[in-house]
C-alpha positions as semicolon CSV with decimal commas, in nm:
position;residue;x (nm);y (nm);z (nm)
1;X;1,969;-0,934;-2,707
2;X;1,647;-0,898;-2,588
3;X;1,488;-0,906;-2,222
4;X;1,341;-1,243;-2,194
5;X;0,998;-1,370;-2,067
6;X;0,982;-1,536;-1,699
7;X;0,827;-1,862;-1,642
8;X;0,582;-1,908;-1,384
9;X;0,416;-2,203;-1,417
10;X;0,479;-2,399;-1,827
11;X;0,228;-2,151;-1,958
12;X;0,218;-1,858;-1,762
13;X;0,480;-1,589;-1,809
14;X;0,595;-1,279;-1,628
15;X;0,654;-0,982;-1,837
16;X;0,637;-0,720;-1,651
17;X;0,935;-0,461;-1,563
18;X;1,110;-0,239;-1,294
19;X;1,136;0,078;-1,274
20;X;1,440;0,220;-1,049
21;X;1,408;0,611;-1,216
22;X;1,056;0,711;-1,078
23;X;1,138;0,895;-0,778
24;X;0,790;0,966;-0,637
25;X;0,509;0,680;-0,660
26;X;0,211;0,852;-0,769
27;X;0,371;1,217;-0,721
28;X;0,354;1,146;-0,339
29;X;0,546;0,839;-0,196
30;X;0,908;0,783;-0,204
31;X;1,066;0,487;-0,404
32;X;1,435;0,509;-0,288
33;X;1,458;0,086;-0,432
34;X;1,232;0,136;-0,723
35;X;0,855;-0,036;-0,751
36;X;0,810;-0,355;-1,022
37;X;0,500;-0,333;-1,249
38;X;0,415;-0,721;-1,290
39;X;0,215;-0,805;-1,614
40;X;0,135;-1,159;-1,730
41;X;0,100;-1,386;-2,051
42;X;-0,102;-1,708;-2,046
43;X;0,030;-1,916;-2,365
44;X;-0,304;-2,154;-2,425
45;X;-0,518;-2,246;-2,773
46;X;-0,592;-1,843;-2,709
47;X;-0,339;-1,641;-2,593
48;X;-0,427;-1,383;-2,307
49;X;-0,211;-1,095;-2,157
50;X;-0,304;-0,994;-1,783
51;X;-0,255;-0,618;-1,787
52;X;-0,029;-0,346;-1,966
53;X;0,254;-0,149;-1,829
54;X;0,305;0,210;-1,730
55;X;0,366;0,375;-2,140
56;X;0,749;0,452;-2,048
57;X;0,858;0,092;-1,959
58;X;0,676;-0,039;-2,270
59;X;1,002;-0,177;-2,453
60;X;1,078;-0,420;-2,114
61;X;0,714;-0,516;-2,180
62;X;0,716;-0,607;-2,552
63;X;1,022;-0,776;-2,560
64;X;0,915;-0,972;-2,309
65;X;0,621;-1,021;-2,491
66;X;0,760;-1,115;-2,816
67;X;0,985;-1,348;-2,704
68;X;0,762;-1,582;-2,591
69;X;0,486;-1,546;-2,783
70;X;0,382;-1,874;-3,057
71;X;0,539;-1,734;-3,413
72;X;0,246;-1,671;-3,601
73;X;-0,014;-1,558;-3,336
74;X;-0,191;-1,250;-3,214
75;X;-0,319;-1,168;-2,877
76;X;-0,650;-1,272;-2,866
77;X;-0,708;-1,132;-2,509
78;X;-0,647;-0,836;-2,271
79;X;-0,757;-0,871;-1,952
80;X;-0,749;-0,538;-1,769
81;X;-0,791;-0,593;-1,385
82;X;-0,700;-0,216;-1,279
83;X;-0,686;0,072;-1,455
84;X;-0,392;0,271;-1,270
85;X;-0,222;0,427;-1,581
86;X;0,112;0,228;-1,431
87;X;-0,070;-0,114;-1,544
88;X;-0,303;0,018;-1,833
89;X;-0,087;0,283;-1,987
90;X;0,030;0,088;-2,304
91;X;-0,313;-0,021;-2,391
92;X;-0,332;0,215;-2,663
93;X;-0,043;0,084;-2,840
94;X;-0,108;-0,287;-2,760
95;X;-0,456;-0,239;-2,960
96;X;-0,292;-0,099;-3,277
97;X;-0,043;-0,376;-3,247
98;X;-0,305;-0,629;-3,232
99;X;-0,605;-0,430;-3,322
100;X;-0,815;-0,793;-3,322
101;X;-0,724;-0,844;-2,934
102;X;-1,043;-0,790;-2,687
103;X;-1,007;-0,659;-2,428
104;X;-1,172;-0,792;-2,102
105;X;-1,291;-0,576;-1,802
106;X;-1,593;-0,517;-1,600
107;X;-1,854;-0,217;-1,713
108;X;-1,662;0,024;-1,479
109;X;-1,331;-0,091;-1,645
110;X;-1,456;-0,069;-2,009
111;X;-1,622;0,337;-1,937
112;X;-1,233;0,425;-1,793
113;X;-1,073;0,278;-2,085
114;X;-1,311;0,523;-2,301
115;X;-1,231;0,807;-2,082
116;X;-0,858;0,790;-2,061
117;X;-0,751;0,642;-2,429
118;X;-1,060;0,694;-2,621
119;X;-1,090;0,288;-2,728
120;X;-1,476;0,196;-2,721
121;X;-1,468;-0,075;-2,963
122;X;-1,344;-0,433;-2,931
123;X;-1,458;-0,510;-2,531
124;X;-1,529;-0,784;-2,382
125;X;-1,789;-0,691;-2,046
126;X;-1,737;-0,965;-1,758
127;X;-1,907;-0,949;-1,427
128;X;-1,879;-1,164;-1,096
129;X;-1,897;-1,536;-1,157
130;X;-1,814;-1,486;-1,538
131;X;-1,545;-1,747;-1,692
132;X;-1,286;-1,642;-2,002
133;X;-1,261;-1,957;-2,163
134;X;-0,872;-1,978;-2,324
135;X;-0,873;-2,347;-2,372
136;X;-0,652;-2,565;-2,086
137;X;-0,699;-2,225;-1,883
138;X;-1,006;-2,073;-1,754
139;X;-1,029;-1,718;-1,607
140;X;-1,267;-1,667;-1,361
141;X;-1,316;-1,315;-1,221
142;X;-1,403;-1,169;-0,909
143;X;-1,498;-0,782;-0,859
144;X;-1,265;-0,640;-0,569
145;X;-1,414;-0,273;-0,569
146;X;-1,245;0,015;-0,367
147;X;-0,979;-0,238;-0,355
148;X;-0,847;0,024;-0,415
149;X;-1,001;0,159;-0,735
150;X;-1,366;0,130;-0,811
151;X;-1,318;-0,100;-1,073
152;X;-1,080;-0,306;-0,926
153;X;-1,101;-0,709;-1,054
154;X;-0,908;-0,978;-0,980
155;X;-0,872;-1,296;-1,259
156;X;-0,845;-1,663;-1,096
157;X;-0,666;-1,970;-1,303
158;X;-0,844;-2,264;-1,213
159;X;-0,673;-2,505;-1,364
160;X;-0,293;-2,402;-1,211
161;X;-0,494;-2,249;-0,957
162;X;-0,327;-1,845;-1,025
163;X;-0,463;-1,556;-0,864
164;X;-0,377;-1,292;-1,051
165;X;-0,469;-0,994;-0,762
166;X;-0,419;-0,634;-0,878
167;X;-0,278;-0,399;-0,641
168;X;-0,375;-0,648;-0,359
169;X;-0,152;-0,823;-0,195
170;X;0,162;-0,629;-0,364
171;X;0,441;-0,351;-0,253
172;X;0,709;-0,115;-0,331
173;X;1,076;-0,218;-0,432
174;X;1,179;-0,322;-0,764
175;X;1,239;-0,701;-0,826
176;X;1,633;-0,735;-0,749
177;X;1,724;-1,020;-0,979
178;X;1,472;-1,306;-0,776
179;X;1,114;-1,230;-0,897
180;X;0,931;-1,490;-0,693
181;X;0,911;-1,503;-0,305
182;X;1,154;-1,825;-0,255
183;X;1,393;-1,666;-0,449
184;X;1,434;-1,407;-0,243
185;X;1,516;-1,253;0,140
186;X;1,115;-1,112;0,161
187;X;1,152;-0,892;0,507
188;X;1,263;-0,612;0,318
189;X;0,947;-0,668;0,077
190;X;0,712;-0,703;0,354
191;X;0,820;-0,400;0,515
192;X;0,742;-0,213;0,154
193;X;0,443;-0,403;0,104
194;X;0,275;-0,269;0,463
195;X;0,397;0,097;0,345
196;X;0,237;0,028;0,012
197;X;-0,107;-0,084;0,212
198;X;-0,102;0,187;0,478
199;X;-0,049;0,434;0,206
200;X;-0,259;0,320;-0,106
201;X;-0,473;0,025;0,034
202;X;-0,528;0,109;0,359
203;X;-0,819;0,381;0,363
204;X;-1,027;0,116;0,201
205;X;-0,994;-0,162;0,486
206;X;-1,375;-0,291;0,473
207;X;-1,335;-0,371;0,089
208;X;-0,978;-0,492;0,151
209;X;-1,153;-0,756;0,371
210;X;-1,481;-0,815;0,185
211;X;-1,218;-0,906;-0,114
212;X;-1,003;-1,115;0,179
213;X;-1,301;-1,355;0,192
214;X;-1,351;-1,391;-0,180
215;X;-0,966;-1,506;-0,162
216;X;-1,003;-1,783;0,151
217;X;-1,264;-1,944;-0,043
218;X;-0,991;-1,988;-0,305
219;X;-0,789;-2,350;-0,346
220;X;-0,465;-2,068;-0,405
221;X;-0,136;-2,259;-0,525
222;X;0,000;-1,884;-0,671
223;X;-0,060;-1,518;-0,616
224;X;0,031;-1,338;-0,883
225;X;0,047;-0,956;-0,815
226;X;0,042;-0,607;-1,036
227;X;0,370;-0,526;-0,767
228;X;0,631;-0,668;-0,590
229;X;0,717;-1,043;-0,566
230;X;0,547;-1,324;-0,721
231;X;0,396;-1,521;-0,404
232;X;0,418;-1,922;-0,492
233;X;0,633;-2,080;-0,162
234;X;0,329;-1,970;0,122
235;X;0,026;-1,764;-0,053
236;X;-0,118;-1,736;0,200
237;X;0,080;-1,543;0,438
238;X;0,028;-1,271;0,269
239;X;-0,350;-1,320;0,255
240;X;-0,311;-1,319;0,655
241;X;-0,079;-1,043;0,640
242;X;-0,349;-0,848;0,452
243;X;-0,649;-0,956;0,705
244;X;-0,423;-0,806;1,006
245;X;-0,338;-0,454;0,863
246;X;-0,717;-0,419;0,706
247;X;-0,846;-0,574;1,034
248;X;-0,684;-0,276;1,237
249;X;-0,483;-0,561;1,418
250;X;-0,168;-0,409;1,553
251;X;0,176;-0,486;1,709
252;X;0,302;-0,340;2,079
253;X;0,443;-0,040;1,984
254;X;0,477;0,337;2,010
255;X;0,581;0,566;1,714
256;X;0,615;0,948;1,824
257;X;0,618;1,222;1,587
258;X;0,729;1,570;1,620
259;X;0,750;1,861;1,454
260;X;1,014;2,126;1,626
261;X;1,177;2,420;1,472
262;X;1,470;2,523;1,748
263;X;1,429;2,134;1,947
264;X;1,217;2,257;2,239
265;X;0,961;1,985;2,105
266;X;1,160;1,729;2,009
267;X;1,298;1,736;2,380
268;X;0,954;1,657;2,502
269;X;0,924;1,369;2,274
270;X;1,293;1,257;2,325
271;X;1,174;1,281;2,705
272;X;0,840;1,068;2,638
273;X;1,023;0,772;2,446
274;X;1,269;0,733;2,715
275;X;0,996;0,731;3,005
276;X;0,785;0,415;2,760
277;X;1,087;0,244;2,678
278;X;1,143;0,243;3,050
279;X;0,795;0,080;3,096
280;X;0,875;-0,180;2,893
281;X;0,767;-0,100;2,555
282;X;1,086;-0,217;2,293
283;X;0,967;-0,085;2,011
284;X;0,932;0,272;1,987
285;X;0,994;0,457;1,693
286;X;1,079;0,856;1,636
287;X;1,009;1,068;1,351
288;X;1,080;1,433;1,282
289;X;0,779;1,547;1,071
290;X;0,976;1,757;0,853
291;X;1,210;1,499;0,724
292;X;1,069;1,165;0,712
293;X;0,866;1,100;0,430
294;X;0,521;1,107;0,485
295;X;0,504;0,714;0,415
296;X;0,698;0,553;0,606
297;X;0,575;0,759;0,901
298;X;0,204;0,656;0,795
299;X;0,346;0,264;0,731
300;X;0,520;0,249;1,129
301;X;0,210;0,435;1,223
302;X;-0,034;0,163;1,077
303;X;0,159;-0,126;1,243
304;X;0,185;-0,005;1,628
305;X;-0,072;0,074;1,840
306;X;0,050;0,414;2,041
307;X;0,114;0,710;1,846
308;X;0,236;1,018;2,064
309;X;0,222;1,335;1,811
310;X;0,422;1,649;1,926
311;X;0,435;1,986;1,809
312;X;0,574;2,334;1,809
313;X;0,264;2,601;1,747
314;X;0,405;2,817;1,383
315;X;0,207;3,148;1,293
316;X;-0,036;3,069;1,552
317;X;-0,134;2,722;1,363
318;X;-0,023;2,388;1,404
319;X;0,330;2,313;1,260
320;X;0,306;2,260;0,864
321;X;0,433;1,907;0,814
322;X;0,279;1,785;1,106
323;X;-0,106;1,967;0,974
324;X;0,030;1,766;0,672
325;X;0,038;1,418;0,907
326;X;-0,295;1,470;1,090
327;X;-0,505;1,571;0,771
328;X;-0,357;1,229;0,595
329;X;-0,379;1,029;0,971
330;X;-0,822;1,146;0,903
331;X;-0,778;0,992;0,534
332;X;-0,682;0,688;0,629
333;X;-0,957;0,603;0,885
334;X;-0,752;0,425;1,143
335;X;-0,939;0,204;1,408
336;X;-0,817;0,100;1,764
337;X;-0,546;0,317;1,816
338;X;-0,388;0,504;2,176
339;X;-0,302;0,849;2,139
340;X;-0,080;1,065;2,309
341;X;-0,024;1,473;2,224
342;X;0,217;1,743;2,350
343;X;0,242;2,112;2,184
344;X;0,474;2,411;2,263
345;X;0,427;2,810;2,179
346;X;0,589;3,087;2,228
347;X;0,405;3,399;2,202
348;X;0,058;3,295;2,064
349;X;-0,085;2,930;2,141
350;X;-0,238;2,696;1,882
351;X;-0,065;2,393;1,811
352;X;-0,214;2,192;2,129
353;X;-0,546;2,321;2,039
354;X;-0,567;2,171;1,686
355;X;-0,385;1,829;1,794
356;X;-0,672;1,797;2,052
357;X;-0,888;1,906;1,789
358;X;-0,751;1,591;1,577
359;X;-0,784;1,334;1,886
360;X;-1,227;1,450;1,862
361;X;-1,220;1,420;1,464
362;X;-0,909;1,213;1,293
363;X;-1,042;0,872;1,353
364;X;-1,070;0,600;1,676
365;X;-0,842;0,755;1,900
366;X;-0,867;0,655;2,232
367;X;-0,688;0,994;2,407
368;X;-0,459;0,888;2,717
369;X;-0,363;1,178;2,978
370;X;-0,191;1,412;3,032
371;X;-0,237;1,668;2,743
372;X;0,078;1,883;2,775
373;X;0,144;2,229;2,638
374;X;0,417;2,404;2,675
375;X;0,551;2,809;2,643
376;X;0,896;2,839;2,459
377;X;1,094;2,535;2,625
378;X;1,023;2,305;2,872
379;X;1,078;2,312;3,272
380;X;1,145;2,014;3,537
381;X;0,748;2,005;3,563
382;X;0,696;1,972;3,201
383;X;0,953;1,710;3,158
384;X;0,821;1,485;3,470
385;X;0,481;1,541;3,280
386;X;0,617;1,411;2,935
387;X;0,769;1,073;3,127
388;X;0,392;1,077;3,296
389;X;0,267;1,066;2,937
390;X;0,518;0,788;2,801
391;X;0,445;0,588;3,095
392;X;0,065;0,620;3,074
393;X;0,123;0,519;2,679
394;X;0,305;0,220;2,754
395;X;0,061;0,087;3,007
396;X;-0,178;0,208;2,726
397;X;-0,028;-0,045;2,498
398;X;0,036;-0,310;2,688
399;X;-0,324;-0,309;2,803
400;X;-0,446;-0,328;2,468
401;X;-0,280;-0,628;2,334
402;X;-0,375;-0,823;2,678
403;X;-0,735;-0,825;2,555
């Protein structure tokens, strides 16, 4: 038996696949329920395909593929919206396949498909504005650039009125038997989708929003994306979801990370998120830097407002994984944020001295008092500074969302 085509509207199909064995999402970001790669036929007087698959899942793909396509046709169209090698990795083989398909991408598009599989025949160049004509359906495209590639496109259906978005507006977490949002309990896939935007998306905000207002002029019935559910019961939530995270909008909150060797540190923090859960902020979160993965501390990061960042000074530097945090914290560009730091030594400072260091340089921090270092483990006066610090954060954040 073979896997079978899903229908999304009487001509549009889903044949994409899951993958549950990749570990690591792009070498870096953990994928403990898998990540869906979402590809898309359009069945019309010419038949299109919206994007390839990542080369390893290719069987999922072309039995998909096969069993829905009209016996007796070719593929007359690829469109290739992003060139990830997860979506355009089976392009190669899809052209010998059907080596009379064109393919259909913008001028950046059609130099990466040179450069990675050598194909410079057979394209198709489309530009902003520009219509694929396949008969009942029409494909109009939009450029979405640094969204989060450089040649980043999305592909509107104007006739069932499809978005088909590219990387925007999708997440992490294989599709678990439901592929569309109705069909499924979404709170765990908006959880993955805001770790897949503070992660991938995220660093490129101002494009995120510039393509946000090519989308609101949109009459949107379906969003159709490269990951994660189909989107068909409320588009656009997720549209708004996507203006708050790229709009540096965030929730009251406090998430306090701390990197400790022997738990001196991690008593200061412990001692910080008692003293602002006292003031009245509910929703403070704790990481150890050296054993949460580095996305889902960026993803509860993105979301709250305070961040309190603790650590223990190692070889006279700052502590590794939390170096690790603050040099991807400066990546990402983060806006409107309250910061709180702590650092301990023992026999040579440091640590303090690069976190403060990080609160000048690592983005719109706005730095709230006091600054507290500390030598091998804390006393009375150190503690009653650290609930000082989580009080100070939580007025901190509770002053910020009253504007």
């Amino acid at each position: 038996m073979m896997q079978q085509a899903i229908k999304v509207t009487d001509s549009i199909y889903w044949i994409g696949g899951n993958d549950r064995e990749t570990d690591l999402f792009e070498g870096l970001w953990e994928l403990p329920r898998g990540v869906a790669y979402n590809a898309y036929f359009i069945n019309d007087e010419k038949c299109a395909i919206i994007d390839t698959i990542k080369a390893d899942k290719l069987s999922a793909y072309m039995e998909r593929l096969v069993s829905i396509m009209p016996e007796g046709r070719a593929i007359d169209y690829l469109v290739v919206n992003h060139m990830e090698p997860d979506h355009s990795g089976s392009i190669s083989i899809l052209r010998k396949l059907y080596p009379e398909m064109k393919i259909v991408g913008n001028k950046k598009t059609i130099e990466m498909i040179g450069a990675f599989y050598g194909i410079t025949d057979g394209m198709i160049e489309v530009k902003e504005g520009d219509v694929l004509d396949l008969g009942h359906h029409k494909l109009a495209f939009a450029m979405i650039p640094m969204v989060h590639w450089p040649e980043s496109m999305v592909a509107y259906e104007t006739t069932e009125k499809v978005l088909f978005s590219t990387d925007a507006f999708g997440g992490f977490c294989a599709l678990e038997g439901g592929i569309f949002d109705d069909e499924l309990d979404m709170t765990l896939y908006e959880d993955e989708t805001l770790r897949y935007f503070a992660n991938i998306v995220g660093r490129y905000s101002g494009p995120a929003q510039k393509a946000i207002a090519k989308v609101r002029a949109l009459d949107l019935k379906i969003i159709c994306p490269a990951h994660g559910p189909i989107l068909r019961s409320n588009p656009q939530h997720i549209v708004d979801l996507y203006d708050k995270w790229s709009s540096h909008k965030t929730d009251k909150g406090i998430v306090i990370v701390y990197g400790s060797m022997y738990g001196n540190t991690k008593f200061m923090t412990d001692t910080i998120a008692r003293a602002a859960c006292e003031a009245g902020v509910k929703d403070v979160i704790v990481h150890d830097a050296s054993r949460s993965n580095l996305s889902y501390i960026v993803r509860d990061i993105w979301k709250y407002r305070g961040l309190v960042l603790g650590s223990c000074t190692y070889n006279t530097e700052l502590y590794p994984p939390m170096a690790t945090l603050c040099r991807a914290l400066k990546n990402k560009m983060m806006k409107n944020r309250v910061l709180g730091i702590c650092g301990s030594y023992s026999w040579s400072k440091g640590a303090l001295a690069e976190l403060q260091v990080f609160a000048e340089q690592g983005g719109d921090w706005k730095l709230v008092e006091p600054t507290i270092e500390v030598k091998s483990s804390p006393t009375e006066a150190d503690l009653e500074l650290c609930r000082e610090l989580g009080r100070n954060m939580a007025e901190a954040v509770k002053a910020a969302e009253a504007k």
